[in-house]
NUNUVEX-842170 format. One line per field, with one value per atom (N, C-alpha, C): residue in one letter; x, y, z. Coordinates in steps of 0.2 Angstrom, whole numbers, plus 5000, padded with zeros to 4 digits. Layout:
N
code = c(A|...) .
x = c(X|...) .
y = c(Y|...) .
z = c(Z|...) .
This chain:
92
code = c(X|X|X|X|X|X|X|X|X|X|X|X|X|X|X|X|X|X|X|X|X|X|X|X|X|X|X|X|X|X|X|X|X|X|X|X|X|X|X|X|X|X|X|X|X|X|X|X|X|X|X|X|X|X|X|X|X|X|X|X|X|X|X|X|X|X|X|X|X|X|X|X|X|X|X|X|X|X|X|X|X|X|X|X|X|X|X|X|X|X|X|X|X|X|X|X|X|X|X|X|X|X|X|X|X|X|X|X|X|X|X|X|X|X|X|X|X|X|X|X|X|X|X|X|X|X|X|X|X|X|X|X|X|X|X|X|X|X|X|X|X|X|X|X|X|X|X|X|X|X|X|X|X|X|X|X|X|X|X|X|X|X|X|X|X|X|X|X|X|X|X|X|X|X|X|X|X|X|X|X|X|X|X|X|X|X|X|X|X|X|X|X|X|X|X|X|X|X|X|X|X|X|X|X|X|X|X|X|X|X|X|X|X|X|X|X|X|X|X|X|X|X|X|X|X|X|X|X|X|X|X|X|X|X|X|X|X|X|X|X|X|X|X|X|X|X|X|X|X|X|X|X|X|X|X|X|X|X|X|X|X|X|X|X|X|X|X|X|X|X|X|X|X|X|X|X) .
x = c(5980|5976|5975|5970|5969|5970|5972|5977|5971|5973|5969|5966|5960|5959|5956|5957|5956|5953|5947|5945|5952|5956|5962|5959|5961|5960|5961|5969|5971|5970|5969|5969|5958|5956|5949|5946|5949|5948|5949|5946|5948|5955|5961|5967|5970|5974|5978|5980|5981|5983|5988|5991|5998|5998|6005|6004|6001|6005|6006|6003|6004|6003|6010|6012|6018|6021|6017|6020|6015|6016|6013|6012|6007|6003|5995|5991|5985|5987|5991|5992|5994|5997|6001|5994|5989|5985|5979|5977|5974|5977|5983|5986|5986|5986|5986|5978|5972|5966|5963|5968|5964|5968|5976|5979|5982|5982|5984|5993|5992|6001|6005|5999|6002|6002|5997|5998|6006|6004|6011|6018|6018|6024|6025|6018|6021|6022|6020|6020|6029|6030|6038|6043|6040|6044|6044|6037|6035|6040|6042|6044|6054|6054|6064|6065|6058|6059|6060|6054|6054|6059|6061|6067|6074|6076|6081|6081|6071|6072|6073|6071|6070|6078|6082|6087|6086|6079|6081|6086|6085|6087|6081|6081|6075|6077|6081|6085|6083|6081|6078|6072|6069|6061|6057|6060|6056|6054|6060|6059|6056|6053|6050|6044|6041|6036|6033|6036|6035|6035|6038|6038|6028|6027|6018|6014|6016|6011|6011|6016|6016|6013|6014|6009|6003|5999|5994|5991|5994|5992|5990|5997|5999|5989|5990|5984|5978|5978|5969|5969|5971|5969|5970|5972|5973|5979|5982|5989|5994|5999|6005|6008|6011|6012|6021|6024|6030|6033|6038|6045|6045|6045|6045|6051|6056|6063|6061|6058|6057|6056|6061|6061|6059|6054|6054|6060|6062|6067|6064|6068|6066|6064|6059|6056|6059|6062|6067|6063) .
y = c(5627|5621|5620|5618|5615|5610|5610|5603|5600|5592|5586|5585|5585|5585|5576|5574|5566|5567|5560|5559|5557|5558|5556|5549|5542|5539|5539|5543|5542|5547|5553|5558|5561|5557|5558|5565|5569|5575|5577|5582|5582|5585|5585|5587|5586|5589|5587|5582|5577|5572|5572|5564|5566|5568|5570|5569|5566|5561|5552|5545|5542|5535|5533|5531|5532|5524|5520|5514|5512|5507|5507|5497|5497|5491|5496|5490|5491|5493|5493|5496|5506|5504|5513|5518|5512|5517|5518|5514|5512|5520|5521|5525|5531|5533|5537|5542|5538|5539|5538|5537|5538|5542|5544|5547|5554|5556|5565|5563|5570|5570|5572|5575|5575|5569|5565|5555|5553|5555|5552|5553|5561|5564|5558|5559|5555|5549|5544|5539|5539|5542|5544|5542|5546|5546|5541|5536|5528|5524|5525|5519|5521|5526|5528|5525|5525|5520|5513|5512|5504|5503|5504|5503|5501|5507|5507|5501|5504|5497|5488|5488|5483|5479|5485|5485|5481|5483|5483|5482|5480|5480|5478|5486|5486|5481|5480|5477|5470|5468|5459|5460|5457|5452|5454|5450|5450|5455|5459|5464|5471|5468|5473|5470|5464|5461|5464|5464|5468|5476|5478|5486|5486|5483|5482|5481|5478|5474|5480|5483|5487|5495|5497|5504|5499|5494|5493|5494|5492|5492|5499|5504|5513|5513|5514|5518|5511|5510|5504|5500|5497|5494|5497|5491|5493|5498|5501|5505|5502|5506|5502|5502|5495|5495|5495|5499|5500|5495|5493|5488|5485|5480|5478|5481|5480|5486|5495|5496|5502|5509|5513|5520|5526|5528|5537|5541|5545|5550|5554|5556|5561|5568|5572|5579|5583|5587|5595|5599) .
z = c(5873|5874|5881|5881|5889|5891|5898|5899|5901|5901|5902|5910|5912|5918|5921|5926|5927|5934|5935|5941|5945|5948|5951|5956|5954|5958|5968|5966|5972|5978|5975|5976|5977|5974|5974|5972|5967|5963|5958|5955|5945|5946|5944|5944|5938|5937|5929|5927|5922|5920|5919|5918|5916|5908|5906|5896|5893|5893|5889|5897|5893|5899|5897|5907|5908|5905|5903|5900|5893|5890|5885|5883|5889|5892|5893|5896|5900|5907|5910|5916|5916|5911|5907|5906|5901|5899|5904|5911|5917|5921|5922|5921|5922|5916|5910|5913|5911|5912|5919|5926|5931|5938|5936|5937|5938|5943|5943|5943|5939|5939|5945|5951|5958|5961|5959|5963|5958|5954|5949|5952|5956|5956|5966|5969|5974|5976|5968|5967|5964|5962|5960|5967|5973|5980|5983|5982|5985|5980|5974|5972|5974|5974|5978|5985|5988|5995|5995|5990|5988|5985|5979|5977|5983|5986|5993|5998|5999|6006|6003|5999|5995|5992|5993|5986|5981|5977|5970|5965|5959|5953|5948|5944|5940|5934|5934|5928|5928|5933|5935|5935|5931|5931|5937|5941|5946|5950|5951|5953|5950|5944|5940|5940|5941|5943|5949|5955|5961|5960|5957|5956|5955|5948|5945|5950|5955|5961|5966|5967|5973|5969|5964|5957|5962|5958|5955|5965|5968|5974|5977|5976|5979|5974|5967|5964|5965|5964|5962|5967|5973|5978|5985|5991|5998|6000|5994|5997|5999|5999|6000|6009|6009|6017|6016|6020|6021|6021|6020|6023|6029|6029|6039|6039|6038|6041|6042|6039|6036|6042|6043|6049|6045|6047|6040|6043|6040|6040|6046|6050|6055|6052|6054|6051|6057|6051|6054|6056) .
């Protein structure tokens, strides 16, 4: 079978989709349908920083509110701006 291919909104190319949509809201399936599974995988990396800088708890509301605002913002809007505290890691 051939796998699913997507305008990638992020990435701006046809690339592979994800499986499934990765929630099961209108955001998930927004998702789902505009999505490479390579924005996906580095969307994976932005939210371990967010989470860290941020110190997080996915387990609270609100910071699950935040998580949706900062997605909706990485894929469908202005992108995401770093943490005011925020130093990248030094490259080896």
């Amino acid at each position: 079978m051939a796998q699913r291919m997507v305008k990638c909104v992020k990435l701006g190319k046809m690339l592979p989709g994800l499986a499934e949509p990765p929630f099961t809201n209108e955001l998930g399936q927004r998702i789902y349908e505009n999505v490479s599974e390579d924005a996906w995988r580095q969307w994976v990396e932005q939210l371990k920083m967010i989470m860290n800088e941020y110190r997080l708890n996915l387990a609270d509301r609100e910071a699950q509110k935040f998580v949706r605002q900062q997605m909706e913002a990485y894929f469908f809007g202005e992108g995401l701006k770093p943490p005011p505290d925020y130093v990248p890691p030094e490259k080896k």
